[in-house]
OpenMM code with the backbone's topology and positions (N, CA, C; nanometers):
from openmm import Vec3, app, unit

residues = "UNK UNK UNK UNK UNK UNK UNK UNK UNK UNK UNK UNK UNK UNK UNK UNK UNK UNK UNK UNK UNK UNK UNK UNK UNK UNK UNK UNK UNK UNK UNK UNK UNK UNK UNK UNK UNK UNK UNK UNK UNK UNK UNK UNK UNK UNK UNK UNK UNK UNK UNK UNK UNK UNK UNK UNK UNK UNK UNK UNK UNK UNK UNK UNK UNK UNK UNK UNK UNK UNK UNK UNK UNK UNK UNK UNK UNK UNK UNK UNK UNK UNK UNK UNK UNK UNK UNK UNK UNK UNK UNK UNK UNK UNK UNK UNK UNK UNK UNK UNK UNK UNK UNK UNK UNK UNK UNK UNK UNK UNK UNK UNK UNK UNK UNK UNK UNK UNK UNK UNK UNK UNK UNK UNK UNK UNK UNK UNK UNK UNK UNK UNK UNK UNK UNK UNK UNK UNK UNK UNK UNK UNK UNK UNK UNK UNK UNK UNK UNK UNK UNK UNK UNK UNK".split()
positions = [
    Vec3(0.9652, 3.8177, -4.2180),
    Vec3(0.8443, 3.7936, -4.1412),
    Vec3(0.7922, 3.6531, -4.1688),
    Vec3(0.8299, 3.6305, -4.2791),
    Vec3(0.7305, 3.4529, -4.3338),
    Vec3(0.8358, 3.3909, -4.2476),
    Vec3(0.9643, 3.3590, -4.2422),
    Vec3(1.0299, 3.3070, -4.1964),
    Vec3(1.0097, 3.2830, -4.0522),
    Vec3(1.0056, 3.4103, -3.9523),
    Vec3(0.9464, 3.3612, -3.8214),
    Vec3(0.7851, 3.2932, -3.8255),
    Vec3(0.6669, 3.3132, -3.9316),
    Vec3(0.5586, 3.2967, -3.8900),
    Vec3(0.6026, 3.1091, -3.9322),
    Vec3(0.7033, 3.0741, -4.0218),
    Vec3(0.6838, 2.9174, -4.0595),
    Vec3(0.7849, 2.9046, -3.9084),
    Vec3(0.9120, 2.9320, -3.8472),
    Vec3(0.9150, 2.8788, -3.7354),
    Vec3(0.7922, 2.8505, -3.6150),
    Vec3(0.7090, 2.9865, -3.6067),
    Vec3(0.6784, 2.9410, -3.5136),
    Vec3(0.5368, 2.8703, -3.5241),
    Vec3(0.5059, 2.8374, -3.6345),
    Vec3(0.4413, 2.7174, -3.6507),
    Vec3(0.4751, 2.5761, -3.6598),
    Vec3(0.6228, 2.5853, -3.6844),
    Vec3(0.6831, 2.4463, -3.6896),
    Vec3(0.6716, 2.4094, -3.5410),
    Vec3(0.7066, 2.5070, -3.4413),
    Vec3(0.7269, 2.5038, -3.3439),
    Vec3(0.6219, 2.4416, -3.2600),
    Vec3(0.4634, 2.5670, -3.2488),
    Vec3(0.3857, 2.5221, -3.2206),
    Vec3(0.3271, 2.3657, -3.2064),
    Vec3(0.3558, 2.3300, -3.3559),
    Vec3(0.3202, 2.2250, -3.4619),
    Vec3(0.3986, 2.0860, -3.3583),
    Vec3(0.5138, 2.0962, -3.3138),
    Vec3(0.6145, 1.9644, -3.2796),
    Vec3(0.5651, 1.9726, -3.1189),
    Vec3(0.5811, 2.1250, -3.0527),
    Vec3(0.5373, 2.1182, -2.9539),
    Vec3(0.4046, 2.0360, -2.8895),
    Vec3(0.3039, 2.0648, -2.9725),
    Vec3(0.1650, 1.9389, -2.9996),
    Vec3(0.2315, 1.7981, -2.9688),
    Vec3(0.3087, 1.7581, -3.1050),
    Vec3(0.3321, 1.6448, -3.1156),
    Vec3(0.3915, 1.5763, -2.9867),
    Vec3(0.5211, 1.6817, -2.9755),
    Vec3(0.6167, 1.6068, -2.8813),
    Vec3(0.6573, 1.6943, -2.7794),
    Vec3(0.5349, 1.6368, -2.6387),
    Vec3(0.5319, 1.7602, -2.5974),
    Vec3(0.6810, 1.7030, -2.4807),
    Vec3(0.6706, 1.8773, -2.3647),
    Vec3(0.8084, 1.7919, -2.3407),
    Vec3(0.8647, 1.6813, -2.2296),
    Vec3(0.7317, 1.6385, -2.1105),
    Vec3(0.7304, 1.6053, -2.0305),
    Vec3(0.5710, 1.4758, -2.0983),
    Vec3(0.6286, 1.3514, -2.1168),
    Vec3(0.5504, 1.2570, -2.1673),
    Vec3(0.4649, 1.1811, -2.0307),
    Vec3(0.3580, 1.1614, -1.9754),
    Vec3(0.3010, 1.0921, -1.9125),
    Vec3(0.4026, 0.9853, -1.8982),
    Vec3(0.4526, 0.8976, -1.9398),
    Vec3(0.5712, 0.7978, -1.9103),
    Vec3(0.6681, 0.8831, -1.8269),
    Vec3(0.6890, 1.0005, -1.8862),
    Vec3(0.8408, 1.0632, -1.8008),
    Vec3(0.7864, 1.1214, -1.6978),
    Vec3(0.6775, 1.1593, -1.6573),
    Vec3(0.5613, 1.1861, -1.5818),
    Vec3(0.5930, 1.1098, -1.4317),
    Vec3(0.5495, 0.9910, -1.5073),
    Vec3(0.5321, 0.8732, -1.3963),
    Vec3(0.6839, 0.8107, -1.3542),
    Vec3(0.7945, 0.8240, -1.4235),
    Vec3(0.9340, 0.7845, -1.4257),
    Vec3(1.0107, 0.8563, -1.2857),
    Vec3(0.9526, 1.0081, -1.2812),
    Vec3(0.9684, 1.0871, -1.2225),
    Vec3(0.9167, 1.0963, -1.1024),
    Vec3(0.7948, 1.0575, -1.0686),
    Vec3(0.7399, 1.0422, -0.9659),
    Vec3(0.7719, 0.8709, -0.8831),
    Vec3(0.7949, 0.8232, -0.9753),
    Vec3(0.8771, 0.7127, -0.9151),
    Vec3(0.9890, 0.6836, -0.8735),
    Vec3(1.1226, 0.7481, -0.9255),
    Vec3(1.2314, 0.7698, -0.8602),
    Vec3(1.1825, 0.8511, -0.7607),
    Vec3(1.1592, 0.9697, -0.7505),
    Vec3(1.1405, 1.0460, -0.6209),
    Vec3(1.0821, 0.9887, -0.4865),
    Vec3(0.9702, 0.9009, -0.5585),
    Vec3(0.9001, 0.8422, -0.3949),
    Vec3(0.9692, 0.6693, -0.3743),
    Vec3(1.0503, 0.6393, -0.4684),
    Vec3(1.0554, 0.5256, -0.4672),
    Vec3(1.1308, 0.4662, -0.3247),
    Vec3(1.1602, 0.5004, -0.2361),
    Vec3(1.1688, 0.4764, -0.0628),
    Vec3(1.0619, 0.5354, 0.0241),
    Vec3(0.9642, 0.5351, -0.0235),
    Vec3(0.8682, 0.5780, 0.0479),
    Vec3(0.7797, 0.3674, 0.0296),
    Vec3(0.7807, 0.3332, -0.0819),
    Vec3(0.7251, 0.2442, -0.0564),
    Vec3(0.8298, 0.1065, -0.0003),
    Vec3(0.7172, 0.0360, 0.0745),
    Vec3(0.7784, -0.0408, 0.1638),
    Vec3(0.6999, -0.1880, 0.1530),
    Vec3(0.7965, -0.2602, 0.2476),
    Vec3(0.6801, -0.4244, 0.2499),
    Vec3(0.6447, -0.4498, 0.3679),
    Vec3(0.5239, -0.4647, 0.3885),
    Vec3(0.4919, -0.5162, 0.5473),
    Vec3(0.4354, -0.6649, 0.5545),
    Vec3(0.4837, -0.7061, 0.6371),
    Vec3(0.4949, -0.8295, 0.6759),
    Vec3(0.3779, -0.8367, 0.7779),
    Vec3(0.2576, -0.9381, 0.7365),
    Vec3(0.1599, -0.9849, 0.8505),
    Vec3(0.1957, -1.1248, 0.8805),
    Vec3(0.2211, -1.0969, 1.0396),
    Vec3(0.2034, -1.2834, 1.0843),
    Vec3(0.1229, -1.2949, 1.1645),
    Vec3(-0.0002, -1.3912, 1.1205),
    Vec3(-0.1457, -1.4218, 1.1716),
    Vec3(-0.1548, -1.5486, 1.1775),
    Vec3(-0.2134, -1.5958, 1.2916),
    Vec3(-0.2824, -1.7522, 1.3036),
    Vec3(-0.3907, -1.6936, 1.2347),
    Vec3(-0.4040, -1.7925, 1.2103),
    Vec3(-0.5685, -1.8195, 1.0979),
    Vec3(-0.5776, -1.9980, 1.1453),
    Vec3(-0.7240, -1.9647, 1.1126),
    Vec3(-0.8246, -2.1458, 1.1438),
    Vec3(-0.9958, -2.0820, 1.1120),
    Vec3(-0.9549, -2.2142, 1.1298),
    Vec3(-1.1604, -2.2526, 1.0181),
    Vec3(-1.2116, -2.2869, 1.1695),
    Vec3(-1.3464, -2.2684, 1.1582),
    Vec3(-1.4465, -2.2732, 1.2509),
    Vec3(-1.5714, -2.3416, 1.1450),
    Vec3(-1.5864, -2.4999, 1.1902),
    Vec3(-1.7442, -2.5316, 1.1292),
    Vec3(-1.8187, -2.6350, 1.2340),
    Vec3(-1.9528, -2.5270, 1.2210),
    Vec3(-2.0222, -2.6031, 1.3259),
    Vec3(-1.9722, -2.6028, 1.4633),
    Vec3(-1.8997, -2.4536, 1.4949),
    Vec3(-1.8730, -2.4277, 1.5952),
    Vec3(-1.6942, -2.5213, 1.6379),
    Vec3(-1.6647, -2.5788, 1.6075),
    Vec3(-1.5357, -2.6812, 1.6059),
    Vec3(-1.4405, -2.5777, 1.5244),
    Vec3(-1.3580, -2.5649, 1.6366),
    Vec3(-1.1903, -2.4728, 1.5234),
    Vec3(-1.1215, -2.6370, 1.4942),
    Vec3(-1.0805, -2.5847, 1.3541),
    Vec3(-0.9771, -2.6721, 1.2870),
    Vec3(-0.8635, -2.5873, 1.2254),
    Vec3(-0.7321, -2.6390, 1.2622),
    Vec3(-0.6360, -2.6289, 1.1751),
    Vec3(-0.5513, -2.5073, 1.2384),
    Vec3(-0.5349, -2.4588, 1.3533),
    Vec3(-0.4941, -2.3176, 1.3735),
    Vec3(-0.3523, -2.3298, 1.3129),
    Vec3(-0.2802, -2.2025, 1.2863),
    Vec3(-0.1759, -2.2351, 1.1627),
    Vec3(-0.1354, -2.0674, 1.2137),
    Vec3(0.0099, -2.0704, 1.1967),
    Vec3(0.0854, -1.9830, 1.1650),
    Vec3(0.1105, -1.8962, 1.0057),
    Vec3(0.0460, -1.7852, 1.0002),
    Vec3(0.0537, -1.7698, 0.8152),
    Vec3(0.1517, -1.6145, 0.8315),
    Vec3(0.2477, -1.6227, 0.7420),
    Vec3(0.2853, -1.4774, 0.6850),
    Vec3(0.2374, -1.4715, 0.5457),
    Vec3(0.2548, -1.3112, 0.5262),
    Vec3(0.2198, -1.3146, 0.4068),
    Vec3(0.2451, -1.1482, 0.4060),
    Vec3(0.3448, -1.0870, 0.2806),
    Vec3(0.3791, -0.9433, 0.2730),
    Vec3(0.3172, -0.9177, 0.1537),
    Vec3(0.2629, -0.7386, 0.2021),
    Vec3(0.1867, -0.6593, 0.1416),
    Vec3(0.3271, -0.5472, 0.0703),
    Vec3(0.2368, -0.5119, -0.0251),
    Vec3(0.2932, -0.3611, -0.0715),
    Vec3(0.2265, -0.2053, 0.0494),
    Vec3(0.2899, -0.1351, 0.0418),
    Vec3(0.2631, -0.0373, 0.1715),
    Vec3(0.3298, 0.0826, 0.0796),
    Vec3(0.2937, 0.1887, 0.1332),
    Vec3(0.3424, 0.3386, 0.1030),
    Vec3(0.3503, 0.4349, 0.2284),
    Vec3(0.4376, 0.4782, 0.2637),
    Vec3(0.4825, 0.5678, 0.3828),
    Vec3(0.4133, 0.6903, 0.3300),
    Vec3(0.3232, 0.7726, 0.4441),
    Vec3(0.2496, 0.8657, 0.4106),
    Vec3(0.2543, 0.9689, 0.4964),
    Vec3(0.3825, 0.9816, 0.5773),
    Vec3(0.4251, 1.0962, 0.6893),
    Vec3(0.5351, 1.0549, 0.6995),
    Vec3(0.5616, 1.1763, 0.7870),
    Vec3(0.7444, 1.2048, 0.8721),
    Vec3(0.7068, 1.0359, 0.9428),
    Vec3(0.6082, 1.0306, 1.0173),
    Vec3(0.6566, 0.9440, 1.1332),
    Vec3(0.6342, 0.8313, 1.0611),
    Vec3(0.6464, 0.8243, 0.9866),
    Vec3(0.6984, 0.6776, 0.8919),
    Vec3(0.5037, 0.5927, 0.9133),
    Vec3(0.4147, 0.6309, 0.9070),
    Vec3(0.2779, 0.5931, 0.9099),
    Vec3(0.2601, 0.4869, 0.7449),
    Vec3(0.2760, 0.3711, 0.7449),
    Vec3(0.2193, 0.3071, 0.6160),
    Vec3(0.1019, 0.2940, 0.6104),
    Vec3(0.0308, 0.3044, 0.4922),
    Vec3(-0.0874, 0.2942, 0.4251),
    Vec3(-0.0728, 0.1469, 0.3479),
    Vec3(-0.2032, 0.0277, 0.3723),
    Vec3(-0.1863, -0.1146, 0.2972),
    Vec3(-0.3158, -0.1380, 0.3250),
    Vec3(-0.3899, -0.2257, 0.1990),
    Vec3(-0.4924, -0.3146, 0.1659),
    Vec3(-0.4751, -0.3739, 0.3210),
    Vec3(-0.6673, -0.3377, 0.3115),
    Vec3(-0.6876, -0.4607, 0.4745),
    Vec3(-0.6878, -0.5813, 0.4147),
    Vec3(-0.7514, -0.6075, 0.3042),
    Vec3(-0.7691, -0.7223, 0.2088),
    Vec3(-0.6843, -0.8058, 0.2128),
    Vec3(-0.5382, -0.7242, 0.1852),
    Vec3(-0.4396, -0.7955, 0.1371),
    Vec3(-0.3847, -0.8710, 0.2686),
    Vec3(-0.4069, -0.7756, 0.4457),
    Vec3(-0.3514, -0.8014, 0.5022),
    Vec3(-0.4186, -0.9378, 0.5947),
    Vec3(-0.5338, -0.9255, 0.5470),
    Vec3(-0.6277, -1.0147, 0.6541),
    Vec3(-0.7600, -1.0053, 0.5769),
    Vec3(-0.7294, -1.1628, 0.4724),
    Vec3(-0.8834, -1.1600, 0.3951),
    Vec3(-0.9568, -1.2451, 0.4645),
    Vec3(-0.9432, -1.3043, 0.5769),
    Vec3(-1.0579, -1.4033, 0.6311),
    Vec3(-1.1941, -1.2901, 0.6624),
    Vec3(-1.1567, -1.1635, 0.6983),
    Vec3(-1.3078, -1.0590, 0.7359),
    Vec3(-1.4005, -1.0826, 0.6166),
    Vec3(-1.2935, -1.0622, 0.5102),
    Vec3(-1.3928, -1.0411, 0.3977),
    Vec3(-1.4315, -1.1476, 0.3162),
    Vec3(-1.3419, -1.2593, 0.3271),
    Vec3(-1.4505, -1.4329, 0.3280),
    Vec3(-1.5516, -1.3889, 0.4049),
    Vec3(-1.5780, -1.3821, 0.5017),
    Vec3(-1.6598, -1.3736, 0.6119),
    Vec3(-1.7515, -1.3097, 0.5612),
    Vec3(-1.7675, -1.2012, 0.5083),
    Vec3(-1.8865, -1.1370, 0.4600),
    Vec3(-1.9520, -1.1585, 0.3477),
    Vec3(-1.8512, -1.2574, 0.2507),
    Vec3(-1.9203, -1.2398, 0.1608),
    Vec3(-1.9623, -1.3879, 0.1778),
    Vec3(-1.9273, -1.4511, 0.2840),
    Vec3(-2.0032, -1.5832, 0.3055),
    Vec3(-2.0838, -1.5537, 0.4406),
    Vec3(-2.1842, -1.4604, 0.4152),
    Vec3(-2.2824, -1.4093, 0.5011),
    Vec3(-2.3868, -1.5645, 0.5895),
    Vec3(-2.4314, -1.6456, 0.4973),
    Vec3(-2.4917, -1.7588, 0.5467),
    Vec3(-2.4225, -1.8437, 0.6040),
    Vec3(-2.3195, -1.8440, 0.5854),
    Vec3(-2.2464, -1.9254, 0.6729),
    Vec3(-2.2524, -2.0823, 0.6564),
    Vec3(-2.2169, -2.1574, 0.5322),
    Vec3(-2.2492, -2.2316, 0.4363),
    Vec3(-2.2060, -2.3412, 0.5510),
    Vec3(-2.2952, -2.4323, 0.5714),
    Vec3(-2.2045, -2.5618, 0.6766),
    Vec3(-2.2021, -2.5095, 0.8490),
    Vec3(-2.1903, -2.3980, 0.8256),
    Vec3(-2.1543, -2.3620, 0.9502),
    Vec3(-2.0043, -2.3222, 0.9468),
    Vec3(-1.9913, -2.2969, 0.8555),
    Vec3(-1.8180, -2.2625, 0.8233),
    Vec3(-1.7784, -2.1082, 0.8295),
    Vec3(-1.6975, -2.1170, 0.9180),
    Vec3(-1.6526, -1.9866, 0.8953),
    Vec3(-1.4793, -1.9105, 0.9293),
    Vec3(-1.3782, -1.8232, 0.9083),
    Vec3(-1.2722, -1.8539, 0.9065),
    Vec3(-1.2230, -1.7460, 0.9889),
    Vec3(-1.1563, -1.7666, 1.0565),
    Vec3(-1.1054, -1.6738, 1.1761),
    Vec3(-0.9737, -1.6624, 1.1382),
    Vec3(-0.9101, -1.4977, 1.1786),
    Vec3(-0.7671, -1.4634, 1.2168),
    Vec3(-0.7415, -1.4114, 1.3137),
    Vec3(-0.6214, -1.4172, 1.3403),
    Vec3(-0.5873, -1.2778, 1.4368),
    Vec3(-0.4392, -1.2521, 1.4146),
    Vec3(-0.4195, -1.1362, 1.3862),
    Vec3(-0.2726, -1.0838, 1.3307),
    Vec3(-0.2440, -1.0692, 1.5040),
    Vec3(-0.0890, -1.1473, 1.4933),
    Vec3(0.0370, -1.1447, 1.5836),
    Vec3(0.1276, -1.0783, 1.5827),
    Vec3(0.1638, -1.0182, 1.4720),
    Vec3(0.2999, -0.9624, 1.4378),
    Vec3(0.2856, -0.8385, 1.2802),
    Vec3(0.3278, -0.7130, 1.3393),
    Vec3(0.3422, -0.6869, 1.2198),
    Vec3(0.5620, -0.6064, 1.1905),
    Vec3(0.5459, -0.6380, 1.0816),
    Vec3(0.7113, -0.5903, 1.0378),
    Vec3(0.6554, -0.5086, 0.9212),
    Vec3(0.7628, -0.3880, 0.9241),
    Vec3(0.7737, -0.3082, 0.8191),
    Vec3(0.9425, -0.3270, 0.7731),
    Vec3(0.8972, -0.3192, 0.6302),
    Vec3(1.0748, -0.3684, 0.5710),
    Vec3(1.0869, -0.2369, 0.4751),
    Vec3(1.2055, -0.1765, 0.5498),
    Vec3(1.2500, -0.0492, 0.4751),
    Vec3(1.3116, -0.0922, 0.3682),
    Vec3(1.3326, -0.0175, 0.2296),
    Vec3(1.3743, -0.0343, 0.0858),
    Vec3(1.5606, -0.1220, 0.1280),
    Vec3(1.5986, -0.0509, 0.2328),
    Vec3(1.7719, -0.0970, 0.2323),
    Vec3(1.7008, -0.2000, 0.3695),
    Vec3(1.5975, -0.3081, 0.3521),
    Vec3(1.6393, -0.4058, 0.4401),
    Vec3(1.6043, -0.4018, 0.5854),
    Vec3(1.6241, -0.2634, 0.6438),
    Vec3(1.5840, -0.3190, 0.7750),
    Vec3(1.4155, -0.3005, 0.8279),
    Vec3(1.4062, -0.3938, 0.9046),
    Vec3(1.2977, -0.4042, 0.9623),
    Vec3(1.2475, -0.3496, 1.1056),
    Vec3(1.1102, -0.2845, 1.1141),
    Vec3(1.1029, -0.2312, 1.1888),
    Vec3(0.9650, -0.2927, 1.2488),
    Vec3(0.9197, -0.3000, 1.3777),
    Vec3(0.7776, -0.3791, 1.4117),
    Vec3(0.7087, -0.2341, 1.4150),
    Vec3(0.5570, -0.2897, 1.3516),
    Vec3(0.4477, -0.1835, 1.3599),
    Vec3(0.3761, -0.2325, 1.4150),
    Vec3(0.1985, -0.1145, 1.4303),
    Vec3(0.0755, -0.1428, 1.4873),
    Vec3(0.0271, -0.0866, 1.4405),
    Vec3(-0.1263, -0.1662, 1.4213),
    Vec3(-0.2433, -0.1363, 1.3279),
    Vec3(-0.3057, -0.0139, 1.4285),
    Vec3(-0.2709, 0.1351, 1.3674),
    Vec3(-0.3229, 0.2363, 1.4105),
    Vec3(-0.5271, 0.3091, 1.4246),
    Vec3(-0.5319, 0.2453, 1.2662),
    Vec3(-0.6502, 0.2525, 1.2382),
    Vec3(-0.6784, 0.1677, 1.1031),
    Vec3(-0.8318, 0.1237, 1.1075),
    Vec3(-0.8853, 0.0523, 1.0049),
    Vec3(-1.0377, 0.0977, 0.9700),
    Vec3(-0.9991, 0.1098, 0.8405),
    Vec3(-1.1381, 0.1361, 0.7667),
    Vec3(-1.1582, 0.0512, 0.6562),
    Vec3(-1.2491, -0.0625, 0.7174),
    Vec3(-1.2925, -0.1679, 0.6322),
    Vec3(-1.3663, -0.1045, 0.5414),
    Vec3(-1.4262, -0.0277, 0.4685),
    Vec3(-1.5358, 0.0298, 0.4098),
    Vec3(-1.4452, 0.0595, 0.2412),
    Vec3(-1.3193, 0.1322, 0.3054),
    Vec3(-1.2358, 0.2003, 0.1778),
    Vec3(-1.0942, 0.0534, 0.2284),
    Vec3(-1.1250, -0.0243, 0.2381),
    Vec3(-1.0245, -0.1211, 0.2441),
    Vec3(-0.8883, -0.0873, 0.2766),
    Vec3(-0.9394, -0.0493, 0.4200),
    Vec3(-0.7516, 0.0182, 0.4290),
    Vec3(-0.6924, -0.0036, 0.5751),
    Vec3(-0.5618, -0.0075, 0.5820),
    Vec3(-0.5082, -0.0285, 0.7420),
    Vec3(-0.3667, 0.0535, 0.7435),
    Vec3(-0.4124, 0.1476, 0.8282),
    Vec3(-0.2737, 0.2338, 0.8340),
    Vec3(-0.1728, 0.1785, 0.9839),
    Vec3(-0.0630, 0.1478, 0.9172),
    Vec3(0.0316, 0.1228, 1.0352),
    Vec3(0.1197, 0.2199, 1.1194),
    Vec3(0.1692, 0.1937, 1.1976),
    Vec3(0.2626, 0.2938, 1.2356),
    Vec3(0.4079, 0.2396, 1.3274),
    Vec3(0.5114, 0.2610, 1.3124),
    Vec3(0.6497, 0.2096, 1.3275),
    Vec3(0.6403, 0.1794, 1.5008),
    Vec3(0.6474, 0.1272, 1.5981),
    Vec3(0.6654, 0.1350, 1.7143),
    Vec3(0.7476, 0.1893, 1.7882),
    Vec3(0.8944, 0.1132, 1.7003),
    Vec3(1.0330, 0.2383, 1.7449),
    Vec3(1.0953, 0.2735, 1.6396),
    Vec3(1.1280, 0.4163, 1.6422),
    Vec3(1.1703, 0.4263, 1.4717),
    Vec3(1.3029, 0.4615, 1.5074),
    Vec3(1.3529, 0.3992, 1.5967),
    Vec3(1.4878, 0.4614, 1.6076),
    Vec3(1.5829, 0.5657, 1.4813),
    Vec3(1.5603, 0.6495, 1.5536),
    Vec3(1.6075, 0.7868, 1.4735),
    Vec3(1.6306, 0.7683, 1.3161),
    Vec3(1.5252, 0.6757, 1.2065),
    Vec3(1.5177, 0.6877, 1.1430),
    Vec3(1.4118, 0.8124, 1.0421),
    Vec3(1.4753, 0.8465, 0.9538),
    Vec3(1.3990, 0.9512, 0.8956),
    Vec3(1.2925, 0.9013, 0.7735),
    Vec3(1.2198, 0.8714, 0.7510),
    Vec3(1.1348, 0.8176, 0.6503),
    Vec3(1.1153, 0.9058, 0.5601),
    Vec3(1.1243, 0.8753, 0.4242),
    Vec3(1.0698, 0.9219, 0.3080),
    Vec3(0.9265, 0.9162, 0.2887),
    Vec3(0.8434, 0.9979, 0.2305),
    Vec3(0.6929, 0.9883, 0.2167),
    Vec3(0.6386, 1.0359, 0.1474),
    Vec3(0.5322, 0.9963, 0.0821),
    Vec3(0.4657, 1.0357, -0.0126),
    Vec3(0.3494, 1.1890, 0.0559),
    Vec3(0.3803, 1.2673, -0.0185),
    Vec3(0.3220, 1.3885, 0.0931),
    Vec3(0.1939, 1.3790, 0.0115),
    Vec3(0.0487, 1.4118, 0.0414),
    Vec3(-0.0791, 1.3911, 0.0017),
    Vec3(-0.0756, 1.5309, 0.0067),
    Vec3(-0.0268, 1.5733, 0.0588),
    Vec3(-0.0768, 1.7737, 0.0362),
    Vec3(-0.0210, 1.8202, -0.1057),
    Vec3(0.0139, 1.7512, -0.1839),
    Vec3(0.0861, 1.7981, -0.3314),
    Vec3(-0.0577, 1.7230, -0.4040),
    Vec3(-0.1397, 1.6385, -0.3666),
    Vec3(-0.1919, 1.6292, -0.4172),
    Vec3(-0.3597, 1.6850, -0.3967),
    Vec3(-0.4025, 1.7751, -0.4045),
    Vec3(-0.4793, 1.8479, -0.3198),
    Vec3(-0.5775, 1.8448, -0.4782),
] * unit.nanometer
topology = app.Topology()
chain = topology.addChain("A")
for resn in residues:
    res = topology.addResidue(resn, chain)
    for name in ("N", "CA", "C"):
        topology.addAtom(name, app.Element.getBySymbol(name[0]), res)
């Protein structure tokens, strides 16, 4: 009887210590699994300055975001921030210092699947508030998307 009560305190005892699924192996795990779900999207926007009513400089800009596929129909989730910060210059330069102020307008968007290919999207919806812009594939030619399902996380 002593013999099982010191196992299963040893047991107990290591189990504490070392338990068997570590927050690292946690997250290791959840990263191989979704790791084609995340993607890069590509914004191409003219951008130009406006002061004192005068545009200067109109300009061709890319610039790729991190994105996460969040349905079958291949729908990415990305920072509006990331995708188009002239709004939010804009607000937080409320007075409008000079008369300066900075305009965009997104032209183009690309989604770049993990193996490379690219697919053109459109800004489905935006909620400046929670900083967010969900895209969506235009033609997904009979591709199947991987996704991060939000109903597991309930």
């Amino acid at each position: 009887m002593r013999k099982i009560l010191i196992f299963f305190g040893i047991f107990v005892f290591t189990a504490r210590i070392f338990p068997a699924d570590t927050e690292q192996e946690k997250i290791k795990k959840l990263i191989e699994k979704y790791k084609n779900a995340v993607v890069t999207v590509r914004i191409i926007k003219k951008e130009w300055s406006v002061m004192e009513g005068k545009e200067f400089s109109k300009t061709e800009r890319k610039n790729e975001v991190t994105g996460t596929i969040i349905d079958k129909n291949g729908t990415v989730i990305i920072s509006a921030f990331a995708a188009d910060p002239a709004k939010f210059f804009n607000r937080l330069n409320k007075r409008k210092f000079f008369g300066f102020e900075w305009r965009s307008q997104i032209t183009g968007i690309k989604i770049i699947l993990p193996d490379k290919r690219e697919i053109d999207g459109k800004i489905v919806l935006k909620d400046e508030k929670l900083d967010l812009l969900f895209i969506k594939p235009e033609k997904k030619k009979d591709i199947k998307f991987e996704f991060v399902s939000l109903k597991d996380y309930k």
